[in-house]
N, C-alpha and C positions, 0 to 999 in steps of 0.2 A: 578755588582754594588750593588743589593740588600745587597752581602753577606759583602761588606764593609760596608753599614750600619748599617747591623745588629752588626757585629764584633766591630763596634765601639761604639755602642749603653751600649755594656760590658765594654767598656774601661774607657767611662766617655763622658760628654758632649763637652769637650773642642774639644776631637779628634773628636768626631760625627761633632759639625762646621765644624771641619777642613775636613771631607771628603764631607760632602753636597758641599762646595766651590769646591773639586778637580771637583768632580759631575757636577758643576753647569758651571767651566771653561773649560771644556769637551763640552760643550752644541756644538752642530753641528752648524756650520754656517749660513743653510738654514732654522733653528728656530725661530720663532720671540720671542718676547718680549711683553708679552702683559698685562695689566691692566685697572679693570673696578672699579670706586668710585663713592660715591654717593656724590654729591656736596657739599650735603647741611653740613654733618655729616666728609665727612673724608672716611667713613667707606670703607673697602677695600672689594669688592663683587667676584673679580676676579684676582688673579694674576699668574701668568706664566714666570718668567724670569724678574719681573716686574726691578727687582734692577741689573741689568746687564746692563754695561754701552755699551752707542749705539751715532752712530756717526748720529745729529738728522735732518742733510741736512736741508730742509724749514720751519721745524717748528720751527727753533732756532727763528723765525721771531713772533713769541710770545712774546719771550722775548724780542725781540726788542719793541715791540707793551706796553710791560708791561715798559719800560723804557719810552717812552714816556709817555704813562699816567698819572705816576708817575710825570716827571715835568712840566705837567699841572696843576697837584693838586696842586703841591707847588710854583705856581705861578712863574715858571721860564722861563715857555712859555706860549702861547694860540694856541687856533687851526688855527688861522690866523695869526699867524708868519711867516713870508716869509723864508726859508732855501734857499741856491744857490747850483746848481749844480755845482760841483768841480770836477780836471780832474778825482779824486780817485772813484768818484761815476758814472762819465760819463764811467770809464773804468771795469766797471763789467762787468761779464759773459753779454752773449746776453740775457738772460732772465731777460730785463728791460725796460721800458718806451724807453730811449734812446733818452731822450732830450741831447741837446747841454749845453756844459759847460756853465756858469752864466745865465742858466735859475733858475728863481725862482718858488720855489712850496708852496703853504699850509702846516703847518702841518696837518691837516687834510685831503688834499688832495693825501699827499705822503700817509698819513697811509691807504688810500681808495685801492692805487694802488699797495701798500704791500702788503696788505694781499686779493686783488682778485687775480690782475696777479701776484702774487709774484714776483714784480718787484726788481730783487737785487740792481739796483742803487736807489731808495726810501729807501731802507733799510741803506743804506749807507750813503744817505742825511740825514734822520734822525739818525744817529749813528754822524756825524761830529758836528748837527745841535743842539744835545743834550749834547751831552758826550765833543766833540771837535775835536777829534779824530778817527778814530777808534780803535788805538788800548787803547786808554784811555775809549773809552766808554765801549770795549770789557771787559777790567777791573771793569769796573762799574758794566756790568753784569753779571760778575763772582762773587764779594760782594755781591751784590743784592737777587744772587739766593742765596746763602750760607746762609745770613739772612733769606728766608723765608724757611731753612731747604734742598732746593737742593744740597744736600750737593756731589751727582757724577758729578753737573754740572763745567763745564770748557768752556769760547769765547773764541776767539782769532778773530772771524766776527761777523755783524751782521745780516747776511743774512741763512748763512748752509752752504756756499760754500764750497770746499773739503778742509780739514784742520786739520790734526792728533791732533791738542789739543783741537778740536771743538768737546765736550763731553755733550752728559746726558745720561738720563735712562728713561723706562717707570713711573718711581715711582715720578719723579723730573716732567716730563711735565706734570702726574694729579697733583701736587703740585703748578705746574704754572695756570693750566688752571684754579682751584679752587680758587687761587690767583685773575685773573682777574673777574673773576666772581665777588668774594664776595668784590673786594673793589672798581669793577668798572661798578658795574650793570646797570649805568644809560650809559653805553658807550658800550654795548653789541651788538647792532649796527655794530660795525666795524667788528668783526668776524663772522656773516651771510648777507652780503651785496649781494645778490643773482648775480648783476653782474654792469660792472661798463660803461662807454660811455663818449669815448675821440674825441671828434671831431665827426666824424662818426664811427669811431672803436670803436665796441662794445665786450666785455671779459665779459665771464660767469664764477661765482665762479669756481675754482676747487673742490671743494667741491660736490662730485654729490649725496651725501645726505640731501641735502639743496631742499628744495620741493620737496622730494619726500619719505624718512622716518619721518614715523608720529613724529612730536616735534623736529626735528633736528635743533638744533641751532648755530652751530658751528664744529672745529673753524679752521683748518687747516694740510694742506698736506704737502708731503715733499717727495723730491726724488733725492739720488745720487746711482751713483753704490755703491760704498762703503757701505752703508745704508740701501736700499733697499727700497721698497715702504712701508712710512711711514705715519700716520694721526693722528690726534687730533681730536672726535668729541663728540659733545655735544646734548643731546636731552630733551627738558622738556613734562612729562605727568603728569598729576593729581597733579601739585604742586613740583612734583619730579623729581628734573636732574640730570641726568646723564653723568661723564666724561667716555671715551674709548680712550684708548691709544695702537694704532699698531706700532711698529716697525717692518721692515725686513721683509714685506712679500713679494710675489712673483711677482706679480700685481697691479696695481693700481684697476683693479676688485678683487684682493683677499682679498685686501685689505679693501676695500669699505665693504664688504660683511664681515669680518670678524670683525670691526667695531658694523654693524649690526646686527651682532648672538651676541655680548657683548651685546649692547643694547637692544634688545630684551631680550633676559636672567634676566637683571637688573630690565626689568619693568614686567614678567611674574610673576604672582601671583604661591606663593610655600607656603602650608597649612604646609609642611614639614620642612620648612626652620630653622626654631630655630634649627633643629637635626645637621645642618651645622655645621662644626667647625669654630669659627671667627678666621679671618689674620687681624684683630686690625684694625687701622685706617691710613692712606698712608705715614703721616710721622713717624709711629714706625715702618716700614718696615726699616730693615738695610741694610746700604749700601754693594755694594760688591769692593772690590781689584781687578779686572778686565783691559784685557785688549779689547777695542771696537769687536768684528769680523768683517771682512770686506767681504765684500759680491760680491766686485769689480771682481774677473773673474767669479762669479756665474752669476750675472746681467748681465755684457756687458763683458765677456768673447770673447776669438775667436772660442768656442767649440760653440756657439750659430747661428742658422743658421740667427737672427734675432736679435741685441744687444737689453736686456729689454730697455723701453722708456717708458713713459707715452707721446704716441703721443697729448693727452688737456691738459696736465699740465705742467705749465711752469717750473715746477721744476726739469723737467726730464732733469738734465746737467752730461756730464759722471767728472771724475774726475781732469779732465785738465779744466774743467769749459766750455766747449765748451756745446753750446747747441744741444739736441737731441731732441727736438720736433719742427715738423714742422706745426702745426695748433693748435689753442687754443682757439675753439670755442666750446668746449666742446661737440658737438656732439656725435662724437662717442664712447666717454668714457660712457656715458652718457646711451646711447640707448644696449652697453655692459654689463653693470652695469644692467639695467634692466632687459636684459636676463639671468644675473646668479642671480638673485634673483628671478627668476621664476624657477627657476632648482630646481628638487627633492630635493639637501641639501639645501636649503636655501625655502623651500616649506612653510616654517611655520612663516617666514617672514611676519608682516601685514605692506604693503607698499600702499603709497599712488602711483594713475597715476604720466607717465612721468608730469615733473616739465612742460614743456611745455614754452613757450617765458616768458621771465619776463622781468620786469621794470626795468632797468637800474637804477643807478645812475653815474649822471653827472660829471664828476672829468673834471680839468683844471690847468693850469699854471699861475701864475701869484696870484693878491691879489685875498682877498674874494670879491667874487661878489655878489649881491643881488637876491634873489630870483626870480624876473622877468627876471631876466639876466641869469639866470640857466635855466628859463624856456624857455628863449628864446635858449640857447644852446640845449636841449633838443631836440627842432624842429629840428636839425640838420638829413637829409634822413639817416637810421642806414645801415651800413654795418658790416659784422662780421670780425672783425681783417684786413683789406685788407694790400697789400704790402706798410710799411711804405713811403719808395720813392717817393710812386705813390700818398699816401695820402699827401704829403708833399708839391710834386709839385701842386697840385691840392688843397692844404689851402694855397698856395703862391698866386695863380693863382684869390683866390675867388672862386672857381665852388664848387656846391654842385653836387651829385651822376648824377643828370638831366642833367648837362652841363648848367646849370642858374647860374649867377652870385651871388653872395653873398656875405653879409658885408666882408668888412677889418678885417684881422685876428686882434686880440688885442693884441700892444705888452706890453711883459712882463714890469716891472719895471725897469728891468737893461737894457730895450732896444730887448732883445732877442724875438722872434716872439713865441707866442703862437699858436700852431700848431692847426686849426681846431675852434679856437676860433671865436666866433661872437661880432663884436665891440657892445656894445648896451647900452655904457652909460660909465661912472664914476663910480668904483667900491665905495661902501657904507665902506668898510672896516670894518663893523662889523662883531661880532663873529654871523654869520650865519651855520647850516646847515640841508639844503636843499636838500632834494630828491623828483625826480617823484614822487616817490611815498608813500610820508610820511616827512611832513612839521618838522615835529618834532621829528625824528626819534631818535635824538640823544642828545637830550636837552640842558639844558645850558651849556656853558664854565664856565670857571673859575668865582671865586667869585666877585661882581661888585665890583671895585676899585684894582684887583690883577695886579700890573706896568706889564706892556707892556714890551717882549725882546727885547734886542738889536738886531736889523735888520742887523746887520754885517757880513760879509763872514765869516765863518769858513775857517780854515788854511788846503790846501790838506793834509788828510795824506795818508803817503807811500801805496803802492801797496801790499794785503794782497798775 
């Protein structure tokens, strides 16, 4: 390989492009894709494969995230707009809330349940709820990233599901993630919500750099075979944050960890560093002609005695969309993760203790409810994810965890029962929100006097 680039180096530049490409579409399957930028600047600190297009499984839920944002700013919804669960959204992979059709949600609450448990039908409520459609929103967000320069990205969902023209790159998710950052700083909140609490089911970020690498602020994971263990993470120290973008690693701990040798890297003082050669800033990185790798019989292969899984994250679906994880309490990923950051290569790691129990926030069904009323859900006895069935019959029933009775579920607007709810009043209907643990976590809505959406069903669309 060498000798081709030197050989072409003689020939002239055009051919030298052209063999770094042949080089670069050579790259092994089992390589990741990796890119580390500084938020504030652009500047590109770290790249590796960064412009090699990658098929981006749950973090595409970013960009779902950033579409919503978007038309809250512009006054075309509020966080209290009711979206209806449709059959298109009640029929996504099992890695979902999995309410029943014409239940209503929050915008604000679907986005809670997006981006902790990567719920795909939330991602989908919000994609009908926004765009109309999905495959009309999925077009939105093909324009969308193109305007802010992702110029490898391609939807066709908006969740990651498996889906050959569901495209980005390392170079295009720091370009997203610096996106939400810089236009929606006062909404930063929704990508480190350390964990969420639906009735008594309580879901821990997947995120398991989230209290426990120093500054970690963000912002999300992702996992198909096809893919590999993917993440998006974010860390602020001394003023200075940090994007890390992993594609295709081995692991949901490899992954985690190599995440954190970027970040680290980033925020280590180097007296040497001018002597660096600069790689510009993230959007003059050019794109590449690529076709995705697939990573699908490396990952969940039949040559594996063990199909990869990320048994805490919920994104761990193989490519028929079936789900592969059987608990999502983040426990053991978690307590993993902490031992290979104690292992010799990763020794230089400064990590904070396990994150240890955290404060939930409260998500529900139905309008906004008032802060006493959250808090009143809040008291609800917490259990970690238990079997939906059991929890279902048992918020049909009234019984909290004790076997004591307990208010009347609340039903939704359109009638449909809110799972786990506590009646506790007449919802306020303001743009409230509200957490255990921080009253104000997420500031105001939209501007006072910005009209109100139309509350109306979005039309299913077809089955992706």
């Amino acid at each position: 390989m060498l000798g081709i680039v030197l050989a072409s180096i003689a020939l002239g530049a055009s051919t030298l492009g052209a063999a770094v490409a042949a080089i670069v579409s050579a790259m092994p399957a089992s390589a990741m894709a990796l890119i580390l930028v500084d938020a504030d600047t652009g500047k590109v600190l770290r790249a590796d494969n960064a412009t090699y297009p990658w098929y981006p499984a749950s973090t595409t839920k970013l960009m779902t995230l950033y579409m919503t944002l978007s038309a809250i700013r512009d006054h075309r919804i509020t966080f209290d707009t009711l979206f209806t669960v449709s059959p298109n959204a009640n029929a996504q992979a099992p890695v979902k809330m999995g309410f029943p059709v014409g239940t209503q949600v929050t915008v604000d609450n679907a986005v809670k349940m997006m981006m902790v448990k990567s719920a795909n039908d939330m991602a989908a409520l919000l994609a009908e709820g926004v765009g109309g459609s999905i495959d009309d929103f999925a077009q939105q967000m093909t324009d969308t990233a193109h305007r802010l320069g992702m110029s490898e990205s391609n939807f066709v969902n908006p969740n990651g599901l498996p889906a050959d023209g569901q495209i980005m790159s390392a170079r295009d998710l720091a370009i997203l993630a610096r996106a939400l950052i810089r236009e929606f700083p006062q909404y930063s909140f929704y990508w480190h919500v350390p964990a969420i609490k639906f009735g008594r089911r309580v879901v821990r970020n997947y995120n398991p750099l989230l209290g426990r690498y120093p500054g970690a602020d963000g912002m999300k994971t992702g996992f198909i075979c096809a893919s590999g263990f993917n993440m998006v993470a974010t860390a602020t120290r001394d003023n200075k944050q940090l994007i890390a973008v992993v594609l295709g690693a081995s692991s949901s701990q490899a992954r985690a960890v190599k995440a954190a040798e970027l970040l680290e890297g980033g925020f280590a003082q180097k007296p040497l560093a001018w002597l660096t050669p600069t790689l510009g800033t993230v959007d003059q990185l050019a794109p590449m002609d690529a076709t995705p790798p697939n990573l699908k019989d490396e990952m969940c292969g039949p040559h594996r005695k063990r199909p990869a899984t990320e048994e805490d994250d919920p994104d761990a679906v193989d490519d028929s969309g079936n789900a592969a994880s059987a608990r999502s309490d983040g426990s053991t990923q978690f307590s993993v993760l902490l031992s290979a950051l104690r292992a010799p290569t990763a020794k230089n790691l400064a990590l904070l203790p396990d994150a240890g129990p955290v404060v939930p926030t409260v998500v529900y069904t139905g309008p906004t409810r008032s802060a006493a009323q959250v808090d009143a859900l809040a008291a609800l006895p917490e259990a970690a994810d238990p079997a939906p069935k059991k929890l279902k019959k048992k918020a049909a029933k009234g019984e909290t965890k004790s076997g004591t009775k307990a208010a009347a579920a609340t039903p939704a607007a359109d009638g449909a029962t809110a799972t786990g709810q506590v009646k506790t009043g007449k919802p306020t209907g303001s743009n409230i929100h509200y957490t255990p643990s921080s009253a104000s976590a997420l500031g105001a809505g939209p501007a006072p006097g910005a009209p109100a959406a139309a509350q109306k069903k979005p039309k299913p669309a077809p089955a992706q």
